[in-house]
N, C-alpha and C positions, 0 to 999 in steps of 0.2 A: 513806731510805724510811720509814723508823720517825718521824721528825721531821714528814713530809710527811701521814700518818695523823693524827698527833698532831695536827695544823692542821685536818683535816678535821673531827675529833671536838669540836674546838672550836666551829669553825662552825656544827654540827649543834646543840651545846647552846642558844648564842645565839639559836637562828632560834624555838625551841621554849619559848613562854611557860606558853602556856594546858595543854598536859600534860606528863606525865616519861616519857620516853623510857628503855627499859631500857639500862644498863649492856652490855658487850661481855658481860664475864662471867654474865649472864644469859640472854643468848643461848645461850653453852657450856655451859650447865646445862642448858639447854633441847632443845639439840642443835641448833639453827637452822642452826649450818654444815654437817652433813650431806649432800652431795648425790647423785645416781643413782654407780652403775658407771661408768666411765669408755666404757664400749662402747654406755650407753644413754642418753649425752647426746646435746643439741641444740647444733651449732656459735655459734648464735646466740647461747649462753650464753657465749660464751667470756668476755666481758669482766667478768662477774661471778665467776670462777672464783680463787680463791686459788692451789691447788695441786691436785697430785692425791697422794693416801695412800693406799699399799697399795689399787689400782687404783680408788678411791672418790674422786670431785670432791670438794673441800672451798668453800664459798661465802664468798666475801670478805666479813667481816660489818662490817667497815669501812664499804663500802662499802653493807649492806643498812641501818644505822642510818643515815646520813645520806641514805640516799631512804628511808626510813621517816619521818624526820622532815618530809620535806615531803608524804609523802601524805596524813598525818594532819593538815596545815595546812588541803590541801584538802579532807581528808573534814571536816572541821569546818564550811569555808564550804558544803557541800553540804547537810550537814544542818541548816542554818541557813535552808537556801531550801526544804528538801521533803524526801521519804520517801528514803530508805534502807534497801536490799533487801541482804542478806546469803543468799549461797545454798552448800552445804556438801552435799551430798546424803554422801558416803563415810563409812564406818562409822565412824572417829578423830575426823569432823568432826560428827556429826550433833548429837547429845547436847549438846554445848558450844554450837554456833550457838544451838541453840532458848533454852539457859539464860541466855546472855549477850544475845539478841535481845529475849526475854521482859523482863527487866530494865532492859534501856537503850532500849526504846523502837526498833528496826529491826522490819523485816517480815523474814522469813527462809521460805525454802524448805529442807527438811532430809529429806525421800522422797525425791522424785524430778522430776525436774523437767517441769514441764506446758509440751509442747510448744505454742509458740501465744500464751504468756503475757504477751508484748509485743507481737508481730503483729497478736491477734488479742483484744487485750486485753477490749473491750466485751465481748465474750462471755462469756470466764471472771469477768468481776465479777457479769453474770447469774447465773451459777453461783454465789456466795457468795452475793450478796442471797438464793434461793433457799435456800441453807443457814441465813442467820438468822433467817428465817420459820420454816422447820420446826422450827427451835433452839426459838424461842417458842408457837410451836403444841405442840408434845409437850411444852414447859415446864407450858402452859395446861389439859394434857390430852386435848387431841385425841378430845373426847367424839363429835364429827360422823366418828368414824372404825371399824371393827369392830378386834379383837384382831390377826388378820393384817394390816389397813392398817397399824396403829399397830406394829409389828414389823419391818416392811417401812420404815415411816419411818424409826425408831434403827439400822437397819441402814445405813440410807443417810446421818445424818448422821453416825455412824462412821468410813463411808468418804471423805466428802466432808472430814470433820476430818482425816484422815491427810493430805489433797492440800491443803487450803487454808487450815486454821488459821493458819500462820504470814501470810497475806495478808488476811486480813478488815480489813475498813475501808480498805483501801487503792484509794483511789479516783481514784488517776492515775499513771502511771508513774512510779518512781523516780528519781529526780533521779542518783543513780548505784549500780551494782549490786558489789558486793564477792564474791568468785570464792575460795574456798579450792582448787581445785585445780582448775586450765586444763585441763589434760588428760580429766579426767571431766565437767565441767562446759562441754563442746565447745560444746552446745546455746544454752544459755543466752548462752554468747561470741558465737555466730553470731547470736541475736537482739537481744542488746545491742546489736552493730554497726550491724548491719539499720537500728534504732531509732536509732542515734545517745546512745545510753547510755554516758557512760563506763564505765570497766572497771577496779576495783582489782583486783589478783589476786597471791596466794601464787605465785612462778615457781622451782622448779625445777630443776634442770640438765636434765633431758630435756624441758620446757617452751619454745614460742617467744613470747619475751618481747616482738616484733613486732607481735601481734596487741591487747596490752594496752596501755591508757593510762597508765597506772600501775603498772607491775611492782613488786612486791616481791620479788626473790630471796633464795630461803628455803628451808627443808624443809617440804614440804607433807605427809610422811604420820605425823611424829612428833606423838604428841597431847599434848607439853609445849609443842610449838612451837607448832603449832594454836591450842591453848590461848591462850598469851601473844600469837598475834595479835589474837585475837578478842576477848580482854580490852581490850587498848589500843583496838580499834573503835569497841566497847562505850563506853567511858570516855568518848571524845572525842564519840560521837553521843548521849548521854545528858544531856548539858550543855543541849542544845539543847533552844527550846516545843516543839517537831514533835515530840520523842519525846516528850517529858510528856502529847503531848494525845494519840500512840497507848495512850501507859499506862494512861491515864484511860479512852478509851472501851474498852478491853481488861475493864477492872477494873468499868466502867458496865453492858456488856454481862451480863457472870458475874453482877451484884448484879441486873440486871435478870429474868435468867432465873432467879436462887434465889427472889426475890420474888413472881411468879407461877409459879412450884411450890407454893411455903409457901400462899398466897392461893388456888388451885387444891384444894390437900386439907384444908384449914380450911372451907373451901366443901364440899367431899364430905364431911367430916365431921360438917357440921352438917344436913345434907341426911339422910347417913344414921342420924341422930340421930331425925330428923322422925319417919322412915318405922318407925323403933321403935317410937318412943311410940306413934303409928298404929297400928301391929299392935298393942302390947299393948291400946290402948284398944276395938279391936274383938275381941280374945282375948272381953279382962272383958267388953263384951256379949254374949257369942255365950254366955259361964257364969252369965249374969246377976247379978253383983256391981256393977252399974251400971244404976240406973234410965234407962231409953229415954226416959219422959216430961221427968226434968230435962235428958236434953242435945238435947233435940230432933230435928228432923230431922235436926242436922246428924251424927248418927252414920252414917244412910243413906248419906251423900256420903264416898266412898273417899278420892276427891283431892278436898280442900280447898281453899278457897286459904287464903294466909297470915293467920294472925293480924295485926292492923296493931298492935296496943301492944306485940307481939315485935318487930316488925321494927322499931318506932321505937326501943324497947330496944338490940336488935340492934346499930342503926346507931350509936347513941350509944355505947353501949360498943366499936365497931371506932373511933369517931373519939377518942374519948380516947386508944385503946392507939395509934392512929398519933401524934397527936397528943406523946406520951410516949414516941415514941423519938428514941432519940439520933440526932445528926449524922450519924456516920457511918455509920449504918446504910442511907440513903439511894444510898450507892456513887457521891457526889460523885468530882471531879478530885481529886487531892491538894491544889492552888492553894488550888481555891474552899473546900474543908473549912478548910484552914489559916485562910483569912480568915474566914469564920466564927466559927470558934474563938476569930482571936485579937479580932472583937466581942464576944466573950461569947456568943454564940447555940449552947445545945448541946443542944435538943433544937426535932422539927419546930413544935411550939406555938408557940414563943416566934420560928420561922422565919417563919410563916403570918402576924404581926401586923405584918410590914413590907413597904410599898409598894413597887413597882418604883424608885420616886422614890429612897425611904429606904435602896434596898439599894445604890445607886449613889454612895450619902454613903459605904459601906462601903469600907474601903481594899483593893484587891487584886479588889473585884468589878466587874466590865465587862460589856454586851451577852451573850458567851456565856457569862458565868457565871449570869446572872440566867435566861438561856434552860434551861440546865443545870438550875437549880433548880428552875423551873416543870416541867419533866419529870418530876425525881424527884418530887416531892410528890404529883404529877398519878398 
C-alpha cells in the first residue's frame, strides 16, 4: 500500500511544472486531513476517506494532492482564456479570498452572494457601471447635488462596495468559478451549473462531490487550510495577462478617482481663494482705503469675470506641474510603466514629445498600451 502511494506521489510531482505543489506534511500542519463527525458525512465521500479517528473522518491526502495537482493544471489554462471568480462568503474564508483575490488578479465575492449574478448577469453589471459613475461623480464633487443628495450618494456607494467590489470590471462571465465551501455556497453551485460554469470546490466529508467538476477534498472550515488553498489559486492565476490587466484597471481606477479629488479641491481652493480677495477688496472700499476712481467701475461689478493674464498664468503653471510629474504617478499598468521606465521616459514632459508612431518603436508598448497612456495624460 505504502509503495503504491509512493507511485502516486511520484506521478503528481512529474505532471506539475509550472507551480510547487505542498508537501503531505504541509498539509498536516495545516490540518487539510480533518474531516466532519463520522454521523455528519456524505456516503458519496467515501472514496476520499482515509480512516476514521476517534469518530472523526480522516481525508486521504494522498489522494487530495494528486487531484490537486491537476486542478491547478486546469485552473492555469482557465485563466489563461478569461476571468476567474473565487467566492468564500463564511467567516474563516472571507478575509483571505479578498487579500489573495486582490493581489493575484481574480474577482472574488466574500459578503454574500448576489442572487442572479450569472442568470441574470446584464443587470447586475448595470449596477456596477452605476457604481463607478457615482465613485467619479462624488470623486469630482458633486457640486449639481444639495448636502443630503450627496450623503444619500456615499451611502449608497458604501453599500454597493460591500456587494460588488470584488466584481468591477468584470465584464463577462467567468470562465470558471472557485467554491471554498459547497455547502454555504449552494447558490452560487446552482447557478454555475445553470450557466454551465465549471466548478472548483473545497469538498468535505459532509459535501457531495457529484455536483462539482473538480472536487478537491479537503477541510473546508480550517483557516490554515483555507489559507493554503487559496494561496496556491492565487499563485497559479497570478501568472497569467488576464489577471495583470484586472490589477491594472483595479489600480487605474483608485489613481483615477485620487486624481479628480486632488484636481476637484485645488479647484475649490483657488475658487475660494477669489472670493477672499473679493470681499476684502470690497471691505477696503466700503472704509475707503481705496480710491473708486483708480479702479473704476469695475469695483461695482460683484462677479467679475476672470482675469485673462491669471488665467494664462494659471494655465501655465498647472501644465508645467503636470508636465513635471513622474510616471508613475499617472496609475499606468505595471507593463506599460515598466516599459517606459526601462526607455528612460520618467516624467509626463518628456512622455507628451513622442508620437503614436515613436511609442510603438518602444519595447513592450502595444495598441493598448499607447490607448492607456492617451487616457492618463488626457
Amino acid at each position: 500500500m505504502a509503495e503504491v502511494k509512493k507511485e502516486v506521489l511520484k506521478k503528481a510531482e512529474t505532471k506539475n511544472k509550472s507551480f510547487q505543489l505542498p508537501e503531505i506534511i504541509d498539509f498536516l500542519k495545516a490540518g487539510v486531513h480533518f474531516g466532519h463527525k463520522k454521523s455528519a458525512w456524505n456516503p458519496r465521500m467515501e472514496k476520499y476517506i482515509y480512516e476514521v479517528r476517534n469518530g472523526i473522518h480522516i481525508i486521504d491526502l494522498v489522494q487530495t494532492r494528486e487531484i490537486l495537482g491537476d486542478v491547478l493544471e486546469q485552473l492555469e489554462k482557465y485563466s489563461n482564456n478569461g476571468n476567474i471568480l473565487i467566492v468564500g462568503t463564511k467567516g474563516q474564508a472571507a478575509s483571505v479570498v479578498e487579500k489573495i483575490a486582490e493581489e493575484s488578479g481574480m474577482f472574488y465575492i466574500n459578503r454574500r452572494w448576489m442572487g442572479g449574478l450569472f442568470t441574470n448577469f446584464d443587470v447586475i453589471k448595470k449596477s456596477i457601471h452605476s457604481l463607478i459613475k457615482m465613485e467619479e461623480q462624488l470623486a469630482q464633487g458633486s457640486e449639481d447635488l444639495v448636502k443630503k443628495e450627496k450623503l444619500l450618494m456615499e451611502k449608497d456607494i458604501f453599500r454597493l462596495n460591500r456587494i460588488y467590489k470584488g466584481i468591477k470590471f468584470m465584464e463577462k462571465l467567468p470562465e470558471v468559478v472557485i467554491v471554498i465551501d459547497s455547502q454555504v455556497e449552494k447558490n452560487a453551485i446552482k447557478e454555475a451549473r445553470k450557466m454551465g460554469i465549471p466548478i472548483i470546490a473545497l469538498i468535505d466529508t459532509n459535501c457531495n462531490p457529484d455536483i462539482i467538476d473538480y472536487p478537491i477534498p479537503a477541510n473546508d472550515d480550517s483557516i490554515k487550510s483555507i489559507s493554503l488553498f487559496v494561496k496556491l489559486f492565487g499563485e497559479v492565476v497570478g501568472k497569467s495577462k488576464k489577471s495583470l490587466g484586472i490589477i491594472g484597471l483595479r489600480r487605474d481606477h483608485e489613481a483615477k478617482l485620487a486624481r479628480m479629488k486632488k484636481q476637484y479641491e485645488e479647484e475649490k481652493e483657488r475658487r475660494e481663494r477669489m472670493e477672499e480677495q473679493e470681499r476684502e477688496r470690497m471691505k477696503a472700499l466700503r472704509e475707503g482705503k481705496v480710491d473708486a476712481k483708480k479702479i473704476g467701475s469695475v469695483v461695482r461689478v460683484v462677479k467679475r469675470e476672470k482675469n485673462i493674464e491669471d488665467e494664462v498664468a494659471e494655465a501655465e503653471k498647472v501644465k508645467k506641474s503636470a508636465d513635471s510629474k513622474s510616471i508613475k504617478e499617472l496609475g499606468l499598468s505595471a507593463r506599460t510603466e515598466k516599459a517606459l521606465v526601462g526607455a528612460k521616459i520618467k516624467t509626463v514632459g518628456q512622455l507628451k514629445k513622442f508620437s503614436e508612431e515613436e511609442m510603438k518603436n518602444i519595447k513592450g508598448i502595444g495598441e493598448k498600451s499607447i490607448e492607456e497612456i492617451g487616457k492618463a495624460i488626457k
